[in-house]
N, CA, C and O atoms as a Tinker XYZ file with bonds, in Angstrom:
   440  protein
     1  N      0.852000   -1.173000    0.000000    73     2
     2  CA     0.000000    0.000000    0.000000    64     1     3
     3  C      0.900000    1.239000    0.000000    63     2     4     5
     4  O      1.910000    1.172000    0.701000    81     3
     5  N      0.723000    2.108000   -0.536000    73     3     6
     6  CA     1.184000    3.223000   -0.633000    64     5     7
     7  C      1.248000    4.522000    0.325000    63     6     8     9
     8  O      0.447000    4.621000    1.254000    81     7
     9  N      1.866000    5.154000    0.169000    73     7    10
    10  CA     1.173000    6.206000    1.530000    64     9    11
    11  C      0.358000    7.130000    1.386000    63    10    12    13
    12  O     -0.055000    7.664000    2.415000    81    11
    13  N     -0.171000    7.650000   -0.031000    73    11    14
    14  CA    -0.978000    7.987000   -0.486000    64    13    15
    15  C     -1.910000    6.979000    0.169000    63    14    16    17
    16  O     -2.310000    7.108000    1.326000    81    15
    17  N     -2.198000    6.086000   -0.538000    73    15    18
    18  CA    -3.320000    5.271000   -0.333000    64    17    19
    19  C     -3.519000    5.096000    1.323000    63    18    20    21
    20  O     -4.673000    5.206000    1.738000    81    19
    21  N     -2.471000    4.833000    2.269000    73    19    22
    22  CA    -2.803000    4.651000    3.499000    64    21    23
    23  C     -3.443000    6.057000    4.193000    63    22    24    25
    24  O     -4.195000    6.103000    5.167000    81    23
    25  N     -2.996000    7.024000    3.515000    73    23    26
    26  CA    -3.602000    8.695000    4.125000    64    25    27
    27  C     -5.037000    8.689000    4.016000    63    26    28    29
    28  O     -5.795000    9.091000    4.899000    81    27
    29  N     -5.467000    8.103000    2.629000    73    27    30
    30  CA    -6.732000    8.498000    1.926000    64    29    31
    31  C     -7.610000    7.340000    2.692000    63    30    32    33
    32  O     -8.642000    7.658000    3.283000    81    31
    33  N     -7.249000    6.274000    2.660000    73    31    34
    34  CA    -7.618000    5.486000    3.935000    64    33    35
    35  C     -8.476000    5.883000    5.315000    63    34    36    37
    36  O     -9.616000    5.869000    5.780000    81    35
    37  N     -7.332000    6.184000    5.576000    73    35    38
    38  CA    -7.271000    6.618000    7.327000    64    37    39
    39  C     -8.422000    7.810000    7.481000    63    38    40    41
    40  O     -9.448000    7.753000    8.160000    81    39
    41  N     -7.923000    8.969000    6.603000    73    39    42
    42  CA    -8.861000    9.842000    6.236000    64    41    43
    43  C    -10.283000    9.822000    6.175000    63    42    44    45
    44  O    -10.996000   10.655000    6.735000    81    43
    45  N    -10.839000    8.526000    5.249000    73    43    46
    46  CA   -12.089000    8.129000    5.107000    64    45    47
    47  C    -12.632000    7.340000    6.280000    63    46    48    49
    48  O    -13.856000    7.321000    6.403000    81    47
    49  N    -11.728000    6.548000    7.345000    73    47    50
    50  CA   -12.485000    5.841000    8.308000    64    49    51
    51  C    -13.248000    7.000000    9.414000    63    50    52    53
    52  O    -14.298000    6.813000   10.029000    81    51
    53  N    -12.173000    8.514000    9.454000    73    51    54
    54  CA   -12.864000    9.232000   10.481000    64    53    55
    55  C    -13.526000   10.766000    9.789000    63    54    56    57
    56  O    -13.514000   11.901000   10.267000    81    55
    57  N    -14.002000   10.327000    8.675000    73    55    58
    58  CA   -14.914000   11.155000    7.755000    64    57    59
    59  C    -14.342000   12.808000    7.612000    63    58    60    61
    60  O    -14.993000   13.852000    7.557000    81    59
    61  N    -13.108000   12.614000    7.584000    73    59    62
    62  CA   -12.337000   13.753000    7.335000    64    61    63
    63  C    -11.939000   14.295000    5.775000    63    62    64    65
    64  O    -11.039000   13.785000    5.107000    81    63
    65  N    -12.642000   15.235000    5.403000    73    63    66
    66  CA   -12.273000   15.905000    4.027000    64    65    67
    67  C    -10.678000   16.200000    3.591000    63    66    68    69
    68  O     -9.994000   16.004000    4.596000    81    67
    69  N    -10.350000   16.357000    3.148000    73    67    70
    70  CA    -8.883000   16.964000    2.337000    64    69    71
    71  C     -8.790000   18.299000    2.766000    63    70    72    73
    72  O     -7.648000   18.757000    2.733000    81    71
    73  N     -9.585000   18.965000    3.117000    73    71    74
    74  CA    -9.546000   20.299000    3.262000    64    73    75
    75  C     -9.619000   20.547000    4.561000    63    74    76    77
    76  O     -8.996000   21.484000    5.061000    81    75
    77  N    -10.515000   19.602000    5.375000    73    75    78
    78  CA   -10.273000   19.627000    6.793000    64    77    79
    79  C     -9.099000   19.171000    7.428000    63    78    80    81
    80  O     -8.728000   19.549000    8.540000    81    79
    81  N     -8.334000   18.096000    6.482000    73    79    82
    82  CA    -6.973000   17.592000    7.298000    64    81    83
    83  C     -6.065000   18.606000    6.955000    63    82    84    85
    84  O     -5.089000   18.714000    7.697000    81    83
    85  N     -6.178000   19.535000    5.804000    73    83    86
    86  CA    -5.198000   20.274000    4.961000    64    85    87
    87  C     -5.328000   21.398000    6.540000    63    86    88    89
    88  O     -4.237000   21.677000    7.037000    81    87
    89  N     -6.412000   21.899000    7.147000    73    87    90
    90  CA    -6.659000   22.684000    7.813000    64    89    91
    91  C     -5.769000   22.693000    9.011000    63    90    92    93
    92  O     -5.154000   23.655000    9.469000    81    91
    93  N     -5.815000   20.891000    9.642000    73    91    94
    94  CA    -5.182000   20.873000   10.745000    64    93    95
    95  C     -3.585000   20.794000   10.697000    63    94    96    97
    96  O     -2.654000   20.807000   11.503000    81    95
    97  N     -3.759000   20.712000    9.422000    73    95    98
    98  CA    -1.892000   20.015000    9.405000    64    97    99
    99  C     -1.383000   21.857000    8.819000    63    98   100   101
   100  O     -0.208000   21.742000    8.469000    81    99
   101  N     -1.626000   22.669000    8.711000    73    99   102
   102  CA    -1.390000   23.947000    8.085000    64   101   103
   103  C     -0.932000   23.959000    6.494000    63   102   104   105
   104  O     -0.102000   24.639000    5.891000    81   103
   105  N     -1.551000   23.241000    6.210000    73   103   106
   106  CA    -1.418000   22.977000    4.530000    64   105   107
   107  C     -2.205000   23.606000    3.795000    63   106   108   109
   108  O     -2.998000   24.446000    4.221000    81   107
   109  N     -2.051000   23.196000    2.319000    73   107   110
   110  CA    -3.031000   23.231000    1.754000    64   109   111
   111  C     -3.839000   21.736000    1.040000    63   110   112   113
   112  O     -3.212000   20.771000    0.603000    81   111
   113  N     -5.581000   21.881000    1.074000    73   111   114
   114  CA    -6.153000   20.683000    0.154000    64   113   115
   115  C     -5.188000   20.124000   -0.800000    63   114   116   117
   116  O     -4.824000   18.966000   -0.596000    81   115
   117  N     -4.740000   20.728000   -1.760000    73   115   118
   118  CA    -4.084000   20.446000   -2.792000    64   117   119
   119  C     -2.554000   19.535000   -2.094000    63   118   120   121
   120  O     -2.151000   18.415000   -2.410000    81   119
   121  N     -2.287000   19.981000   -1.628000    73   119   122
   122  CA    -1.261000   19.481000   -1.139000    64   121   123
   123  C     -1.125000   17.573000   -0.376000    63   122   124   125
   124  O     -0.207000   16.754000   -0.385000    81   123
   125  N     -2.743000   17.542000    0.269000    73   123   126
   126  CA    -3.233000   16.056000    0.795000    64   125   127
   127  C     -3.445000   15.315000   -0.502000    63   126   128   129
   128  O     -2.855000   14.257000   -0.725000    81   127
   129  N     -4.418000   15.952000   -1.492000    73   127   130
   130  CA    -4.664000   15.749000   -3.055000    64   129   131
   131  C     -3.631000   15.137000   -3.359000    63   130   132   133
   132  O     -3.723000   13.958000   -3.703000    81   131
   133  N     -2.245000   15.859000   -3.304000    73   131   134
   134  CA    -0.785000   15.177000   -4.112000    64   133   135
   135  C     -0.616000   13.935000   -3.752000    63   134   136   137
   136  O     -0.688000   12.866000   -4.359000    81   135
   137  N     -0.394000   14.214000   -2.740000    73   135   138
   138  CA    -0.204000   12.852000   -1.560000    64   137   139
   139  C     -0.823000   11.591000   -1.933000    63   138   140   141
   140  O     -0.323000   10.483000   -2.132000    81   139
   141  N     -2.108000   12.035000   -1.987000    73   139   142
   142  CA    -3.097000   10.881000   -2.077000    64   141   143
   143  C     -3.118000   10.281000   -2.965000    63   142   144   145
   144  O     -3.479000    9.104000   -2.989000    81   143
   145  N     -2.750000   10.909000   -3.890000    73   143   146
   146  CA    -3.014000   10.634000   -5.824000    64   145   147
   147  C     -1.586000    9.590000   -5.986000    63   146   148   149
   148  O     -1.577000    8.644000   -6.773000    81   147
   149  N     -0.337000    9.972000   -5.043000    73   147   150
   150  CA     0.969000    9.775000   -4.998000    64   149   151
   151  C      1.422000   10.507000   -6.177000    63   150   152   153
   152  O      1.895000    9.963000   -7.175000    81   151
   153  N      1.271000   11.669000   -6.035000    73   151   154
   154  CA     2.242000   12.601000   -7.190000    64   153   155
   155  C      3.234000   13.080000   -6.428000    63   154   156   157
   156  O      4.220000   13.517000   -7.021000    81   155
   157  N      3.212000   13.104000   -5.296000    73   155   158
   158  CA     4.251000   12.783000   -4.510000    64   157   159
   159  C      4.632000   12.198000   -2.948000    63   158   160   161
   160  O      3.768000   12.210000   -2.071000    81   159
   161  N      5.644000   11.821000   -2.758000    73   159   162
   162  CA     5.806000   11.424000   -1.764000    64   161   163
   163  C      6.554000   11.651000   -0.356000    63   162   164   165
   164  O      7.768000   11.707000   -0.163000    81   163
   165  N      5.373000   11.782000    0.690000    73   163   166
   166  CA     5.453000   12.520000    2.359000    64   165   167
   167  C      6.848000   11.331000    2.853000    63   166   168   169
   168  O      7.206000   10.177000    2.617000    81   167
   169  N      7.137000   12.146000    3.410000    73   167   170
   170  CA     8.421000   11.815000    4.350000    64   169   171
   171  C      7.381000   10.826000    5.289000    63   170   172   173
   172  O      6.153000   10.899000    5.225000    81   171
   173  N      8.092000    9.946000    6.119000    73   171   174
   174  CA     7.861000    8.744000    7.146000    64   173   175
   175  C      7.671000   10.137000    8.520000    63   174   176   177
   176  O      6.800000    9.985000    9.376000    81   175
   177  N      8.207000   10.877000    8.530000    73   175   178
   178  CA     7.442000   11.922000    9.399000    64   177   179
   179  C      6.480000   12.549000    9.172000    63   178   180   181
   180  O      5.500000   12.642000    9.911000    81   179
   181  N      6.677000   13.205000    7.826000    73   179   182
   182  CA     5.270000   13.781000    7.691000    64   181   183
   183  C      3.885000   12.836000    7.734000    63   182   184   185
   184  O      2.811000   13.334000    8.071000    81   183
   185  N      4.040000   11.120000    7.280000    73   183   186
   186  CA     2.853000   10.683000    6.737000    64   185   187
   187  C      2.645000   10.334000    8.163000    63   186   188   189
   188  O      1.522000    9.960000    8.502000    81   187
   189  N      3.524000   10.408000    8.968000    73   187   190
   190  CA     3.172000    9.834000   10.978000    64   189   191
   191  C      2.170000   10.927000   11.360000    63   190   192   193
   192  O      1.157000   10.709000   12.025000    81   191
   193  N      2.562000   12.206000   10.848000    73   191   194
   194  CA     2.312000   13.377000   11.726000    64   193   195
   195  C      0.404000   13.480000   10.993000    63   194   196   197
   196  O     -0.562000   13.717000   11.719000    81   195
   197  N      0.318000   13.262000    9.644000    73   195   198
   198  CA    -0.666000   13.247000    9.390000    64   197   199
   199  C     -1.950000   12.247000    9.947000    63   198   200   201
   200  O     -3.160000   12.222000   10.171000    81   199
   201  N     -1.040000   11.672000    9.973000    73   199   202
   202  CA    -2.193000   10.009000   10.517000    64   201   203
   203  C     -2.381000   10.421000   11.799000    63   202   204   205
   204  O     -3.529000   10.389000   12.240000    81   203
   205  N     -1.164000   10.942000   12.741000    73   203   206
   206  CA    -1.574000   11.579000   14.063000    64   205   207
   207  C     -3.116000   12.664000   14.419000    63   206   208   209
   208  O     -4.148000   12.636000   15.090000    81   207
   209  N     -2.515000   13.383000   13.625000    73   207   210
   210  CA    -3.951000   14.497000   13.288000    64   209   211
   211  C     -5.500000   13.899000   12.957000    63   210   212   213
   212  O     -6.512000   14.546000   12.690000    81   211
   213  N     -5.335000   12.524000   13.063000    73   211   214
   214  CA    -6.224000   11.862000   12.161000    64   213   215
   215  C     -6.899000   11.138000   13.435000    63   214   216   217
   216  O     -8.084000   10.953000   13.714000    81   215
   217  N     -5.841000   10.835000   14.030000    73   215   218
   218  CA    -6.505000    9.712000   15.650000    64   217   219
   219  C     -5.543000    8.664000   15.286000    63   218   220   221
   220  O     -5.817000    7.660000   15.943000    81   219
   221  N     -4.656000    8.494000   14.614000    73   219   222
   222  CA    -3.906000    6.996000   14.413000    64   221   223
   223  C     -2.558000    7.629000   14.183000    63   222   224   225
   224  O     -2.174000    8.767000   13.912000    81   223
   225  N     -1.716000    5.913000   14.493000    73   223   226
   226  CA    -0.263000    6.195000   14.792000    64   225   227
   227  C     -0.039000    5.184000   13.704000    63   226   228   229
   228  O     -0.777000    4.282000   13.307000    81   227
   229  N      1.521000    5.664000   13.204000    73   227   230
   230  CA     1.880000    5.044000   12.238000    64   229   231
   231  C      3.088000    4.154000   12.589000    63   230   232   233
   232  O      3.925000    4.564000   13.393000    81   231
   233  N      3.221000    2.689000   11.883000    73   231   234
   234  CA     3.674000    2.036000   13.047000    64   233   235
   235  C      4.518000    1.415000   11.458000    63   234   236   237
   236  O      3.873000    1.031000   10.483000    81   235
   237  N      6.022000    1.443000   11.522000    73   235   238
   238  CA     6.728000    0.579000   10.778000    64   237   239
   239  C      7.627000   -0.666000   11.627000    63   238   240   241
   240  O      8.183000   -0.477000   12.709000    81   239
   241  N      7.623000   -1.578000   11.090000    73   239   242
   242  CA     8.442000   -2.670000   11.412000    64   241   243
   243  C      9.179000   -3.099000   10.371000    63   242   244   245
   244  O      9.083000   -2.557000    9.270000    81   243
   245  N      9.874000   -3.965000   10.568000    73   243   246
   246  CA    11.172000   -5.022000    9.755000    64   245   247
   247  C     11.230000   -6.165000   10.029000    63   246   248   249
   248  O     11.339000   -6.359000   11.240000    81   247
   249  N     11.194000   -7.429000    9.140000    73   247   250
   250  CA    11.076000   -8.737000    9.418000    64   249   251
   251  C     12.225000   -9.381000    8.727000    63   250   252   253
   252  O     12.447000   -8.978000    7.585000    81   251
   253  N     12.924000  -10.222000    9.166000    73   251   254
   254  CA    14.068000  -10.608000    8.423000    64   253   255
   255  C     13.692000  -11.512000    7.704000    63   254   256   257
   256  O     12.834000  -12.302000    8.096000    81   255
   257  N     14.313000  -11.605000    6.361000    73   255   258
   258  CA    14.156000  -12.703000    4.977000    64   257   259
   259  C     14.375000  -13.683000    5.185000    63   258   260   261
   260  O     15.406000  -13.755000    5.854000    81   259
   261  N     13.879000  -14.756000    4.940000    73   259   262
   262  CA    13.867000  -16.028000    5.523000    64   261   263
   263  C     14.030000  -16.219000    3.832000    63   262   264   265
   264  O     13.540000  -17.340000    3.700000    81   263
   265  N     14.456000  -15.755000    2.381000    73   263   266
   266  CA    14.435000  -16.319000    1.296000    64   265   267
   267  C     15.419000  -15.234000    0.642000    63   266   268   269
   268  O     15.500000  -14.126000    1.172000    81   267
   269  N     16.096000  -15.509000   -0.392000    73   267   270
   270  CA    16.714000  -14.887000   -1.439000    64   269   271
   271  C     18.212000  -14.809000   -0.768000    63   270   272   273
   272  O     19.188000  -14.547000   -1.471000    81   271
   273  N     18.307000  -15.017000    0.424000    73   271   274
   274  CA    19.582000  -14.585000    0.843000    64   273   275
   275  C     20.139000  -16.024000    1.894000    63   274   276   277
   276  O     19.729000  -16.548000    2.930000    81   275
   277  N     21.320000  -16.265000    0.911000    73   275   278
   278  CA    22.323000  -17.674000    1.746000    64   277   279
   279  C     23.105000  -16.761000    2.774000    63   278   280   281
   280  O     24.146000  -16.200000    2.431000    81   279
   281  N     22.489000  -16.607000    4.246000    73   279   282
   282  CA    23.398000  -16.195000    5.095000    64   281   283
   283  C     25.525000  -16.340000    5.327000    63   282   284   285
   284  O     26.539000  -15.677000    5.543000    81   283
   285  N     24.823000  -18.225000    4.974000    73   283   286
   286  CA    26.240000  -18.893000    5.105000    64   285   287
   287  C     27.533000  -18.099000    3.990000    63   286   288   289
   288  O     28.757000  -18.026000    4.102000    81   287
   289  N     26.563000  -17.588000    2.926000    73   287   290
   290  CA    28.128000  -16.984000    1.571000    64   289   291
   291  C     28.414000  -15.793000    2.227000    63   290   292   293
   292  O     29.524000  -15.347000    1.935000    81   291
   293  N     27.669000  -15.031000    3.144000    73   291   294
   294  CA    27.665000  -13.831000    3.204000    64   293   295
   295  C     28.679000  -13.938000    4.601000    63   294   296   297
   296  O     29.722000  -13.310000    4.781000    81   295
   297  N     28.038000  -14.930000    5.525000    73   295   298
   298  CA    29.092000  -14.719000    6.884000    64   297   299
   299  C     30.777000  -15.352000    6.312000    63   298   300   301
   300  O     31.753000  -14.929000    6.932000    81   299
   301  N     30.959000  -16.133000    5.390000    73   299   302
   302  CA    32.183000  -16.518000    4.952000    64   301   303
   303  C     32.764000  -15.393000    4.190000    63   302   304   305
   304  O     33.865000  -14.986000    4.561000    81   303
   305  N     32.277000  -14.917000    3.334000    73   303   306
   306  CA    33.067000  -13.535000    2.570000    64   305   307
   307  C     33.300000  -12.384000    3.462000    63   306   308   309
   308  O     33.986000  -11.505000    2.941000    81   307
   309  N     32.872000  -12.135000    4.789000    73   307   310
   310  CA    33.142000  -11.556000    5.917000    64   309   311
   311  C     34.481000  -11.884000    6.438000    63   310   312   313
   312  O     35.270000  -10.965000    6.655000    81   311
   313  N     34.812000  -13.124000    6.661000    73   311   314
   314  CA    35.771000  -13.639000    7.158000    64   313   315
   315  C     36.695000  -13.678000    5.996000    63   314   316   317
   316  O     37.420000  -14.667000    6.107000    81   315
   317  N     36.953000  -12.997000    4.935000    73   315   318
   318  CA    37.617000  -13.213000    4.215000    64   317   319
   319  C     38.839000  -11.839000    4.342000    63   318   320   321
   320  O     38.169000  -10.821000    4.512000    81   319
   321  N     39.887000  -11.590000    4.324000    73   319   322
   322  CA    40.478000  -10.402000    4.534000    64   321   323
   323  C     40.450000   -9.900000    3.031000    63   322   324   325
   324  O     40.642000  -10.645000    2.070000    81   323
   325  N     40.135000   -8.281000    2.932000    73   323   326
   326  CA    40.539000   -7.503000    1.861000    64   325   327
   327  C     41.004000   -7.729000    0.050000    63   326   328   329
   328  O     40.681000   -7.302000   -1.058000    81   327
   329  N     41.948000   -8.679000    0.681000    73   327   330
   330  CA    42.701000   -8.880000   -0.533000    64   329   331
   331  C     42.254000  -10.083000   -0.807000    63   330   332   333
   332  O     42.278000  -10.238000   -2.028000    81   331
   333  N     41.666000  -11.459000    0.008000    73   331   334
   334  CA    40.969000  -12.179000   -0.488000    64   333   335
   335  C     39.380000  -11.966000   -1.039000    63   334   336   337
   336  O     38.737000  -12.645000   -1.839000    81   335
   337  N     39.052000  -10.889000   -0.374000    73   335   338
   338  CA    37.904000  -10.574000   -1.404000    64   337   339
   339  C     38.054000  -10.384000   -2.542000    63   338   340   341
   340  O     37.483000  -11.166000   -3.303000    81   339
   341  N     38.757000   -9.441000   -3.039000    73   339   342
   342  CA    39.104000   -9.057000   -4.428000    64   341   343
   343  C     39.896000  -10.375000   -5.375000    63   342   344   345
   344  O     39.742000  -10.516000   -6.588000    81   343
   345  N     40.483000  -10.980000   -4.773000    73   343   346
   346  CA    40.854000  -11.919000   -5.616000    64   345   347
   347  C     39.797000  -13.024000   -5.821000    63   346   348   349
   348  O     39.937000  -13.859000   -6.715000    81   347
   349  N     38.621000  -13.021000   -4.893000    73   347   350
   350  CA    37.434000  -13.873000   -5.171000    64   349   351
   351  C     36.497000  -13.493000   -5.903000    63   350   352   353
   352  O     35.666000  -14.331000   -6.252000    81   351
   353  N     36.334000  -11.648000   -6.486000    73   351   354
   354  CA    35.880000  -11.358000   -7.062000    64   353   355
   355  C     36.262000  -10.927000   -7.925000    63   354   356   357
   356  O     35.430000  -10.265000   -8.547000    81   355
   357  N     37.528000  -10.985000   -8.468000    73   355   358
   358  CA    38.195000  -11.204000   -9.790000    64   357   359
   359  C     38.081000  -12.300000  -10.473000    63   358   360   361
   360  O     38.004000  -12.234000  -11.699000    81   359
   361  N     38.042000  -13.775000   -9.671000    73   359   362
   362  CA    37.859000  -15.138000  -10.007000    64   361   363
   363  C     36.396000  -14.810000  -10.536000    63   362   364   365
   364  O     36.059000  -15.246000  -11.636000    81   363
   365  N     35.517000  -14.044000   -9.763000    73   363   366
   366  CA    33.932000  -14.663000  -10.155000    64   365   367
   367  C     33.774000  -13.974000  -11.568000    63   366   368   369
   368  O     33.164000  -14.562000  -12.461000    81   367
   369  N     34.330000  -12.717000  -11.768000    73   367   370
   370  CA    34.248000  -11.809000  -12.677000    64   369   371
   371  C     35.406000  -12.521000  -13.982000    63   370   372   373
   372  O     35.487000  -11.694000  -14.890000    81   371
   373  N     35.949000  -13.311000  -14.169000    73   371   374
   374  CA    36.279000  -13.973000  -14.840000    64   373   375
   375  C     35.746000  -15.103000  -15.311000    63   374   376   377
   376  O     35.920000  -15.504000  -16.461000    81   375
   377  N     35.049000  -15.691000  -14.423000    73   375   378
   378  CA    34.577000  -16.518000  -14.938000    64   377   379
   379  C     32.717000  -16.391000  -15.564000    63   378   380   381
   380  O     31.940000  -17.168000  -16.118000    81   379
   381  N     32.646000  -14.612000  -14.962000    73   379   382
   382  CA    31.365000  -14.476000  -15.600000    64   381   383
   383  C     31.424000  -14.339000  -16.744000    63   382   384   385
   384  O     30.518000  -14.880000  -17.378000    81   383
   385  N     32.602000  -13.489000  -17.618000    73   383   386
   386  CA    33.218000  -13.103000  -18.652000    64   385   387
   387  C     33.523000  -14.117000  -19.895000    63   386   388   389
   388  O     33.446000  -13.865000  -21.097000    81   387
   389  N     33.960000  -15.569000  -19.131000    73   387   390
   390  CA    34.481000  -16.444000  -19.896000    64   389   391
   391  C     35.457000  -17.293000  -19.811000    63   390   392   393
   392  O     35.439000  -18.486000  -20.114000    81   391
   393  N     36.916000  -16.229000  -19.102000    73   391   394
   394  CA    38.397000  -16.170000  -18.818000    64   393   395
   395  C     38.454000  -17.420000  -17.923000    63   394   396   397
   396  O     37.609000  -17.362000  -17.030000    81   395
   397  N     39.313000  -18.688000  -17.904000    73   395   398
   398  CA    39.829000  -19.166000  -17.529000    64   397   399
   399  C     40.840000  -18.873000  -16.585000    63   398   400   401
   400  O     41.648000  -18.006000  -16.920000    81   399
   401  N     40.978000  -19.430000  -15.431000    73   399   402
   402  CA    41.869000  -18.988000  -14.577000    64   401   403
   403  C     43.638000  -18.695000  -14.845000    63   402   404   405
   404  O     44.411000  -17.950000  -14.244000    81   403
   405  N     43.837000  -19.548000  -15.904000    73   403   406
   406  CA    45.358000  -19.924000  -16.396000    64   405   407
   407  C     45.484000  -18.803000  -17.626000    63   406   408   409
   408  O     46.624000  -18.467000  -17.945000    81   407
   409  N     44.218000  -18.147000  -18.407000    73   407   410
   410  CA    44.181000  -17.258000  -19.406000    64   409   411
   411  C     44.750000  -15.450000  -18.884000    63   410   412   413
   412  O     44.027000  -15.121000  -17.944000    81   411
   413  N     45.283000  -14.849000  -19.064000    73   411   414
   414  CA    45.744000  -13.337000  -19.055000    64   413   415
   415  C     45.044000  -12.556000  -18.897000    63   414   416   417
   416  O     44.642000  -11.857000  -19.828000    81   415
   417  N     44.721000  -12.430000  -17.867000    73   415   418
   418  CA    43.689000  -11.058000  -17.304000    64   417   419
   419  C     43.865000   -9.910000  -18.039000    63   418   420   421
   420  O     44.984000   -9.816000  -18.543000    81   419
   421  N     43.105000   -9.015000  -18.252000    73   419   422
   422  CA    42.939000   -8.290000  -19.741000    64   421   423
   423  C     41.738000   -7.051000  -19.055000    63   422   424   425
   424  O     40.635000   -7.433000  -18.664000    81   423
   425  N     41.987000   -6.162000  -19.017000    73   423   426
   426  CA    41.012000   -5.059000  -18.865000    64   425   427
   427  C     40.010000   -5.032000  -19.436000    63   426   428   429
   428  O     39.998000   -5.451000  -20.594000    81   427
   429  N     38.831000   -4.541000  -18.845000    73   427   430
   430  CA    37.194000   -4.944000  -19.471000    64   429   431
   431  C     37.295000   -4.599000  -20.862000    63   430   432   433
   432  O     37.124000   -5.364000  -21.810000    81   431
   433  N     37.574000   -3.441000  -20.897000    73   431   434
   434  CA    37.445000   -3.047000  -22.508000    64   433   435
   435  C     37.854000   -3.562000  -23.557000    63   434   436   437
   436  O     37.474000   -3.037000  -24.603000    81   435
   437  N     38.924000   -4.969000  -23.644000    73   435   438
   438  CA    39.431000   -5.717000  -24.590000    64   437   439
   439  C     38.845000   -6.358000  -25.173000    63   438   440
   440  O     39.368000   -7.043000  -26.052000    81   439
């Protein structure tokens, strides 16, 4: 959902016009209008402060990915020092390329 869409929402459960929230927040209508439409987009403060004015609090959380991401490659390339990174990502970048490990490393542009 959008934050447009969550304003215009919230807005409609406590029968509040655009012009009446524009009122309390020192805005202008046009300005909730933008919002709402998403022609543009309120800061995570501003869209709190609006929903505040409204009777509701705006509440974000974070849930960790349980998919797309192999923890295990990520805590090992951690443990890798500096210069073994780069030489592991010279290997990968070679072999995305084509280059054989025993072949002459060659600047991208060749």
């Amino acid at each position: 959902m959008s934050p447009g869409q969550l304003l215009k929402e919230a807005r409609g459960r406590h029968g509040v016009s655009q012009a009446q929230l524009a009122i309390r927040a020192g805005t202008t209508q046009s300005a909730i209008s933008r919002i709402e439409r998403d022609r543009v987009s309120p800061s995570v403060q501003t869209l709190g402060e609006l929903l505040y004015l409204l009777g509701e609090d705006l509440s974000l959380s974070s849930q960790v990915r349980d998919f797309g991401i192999d923890r295990t490659l990520n805590e090992s390339a951690l443990r890798r020092s500096p210069s073994q990174r780069l030489d592991y990502g010279v290997a990968f970048a070679n072999q995305v390329i084509g280059m054989s490990p025993n072949q002459k490393r060659r600047g991208w542009s060749e």
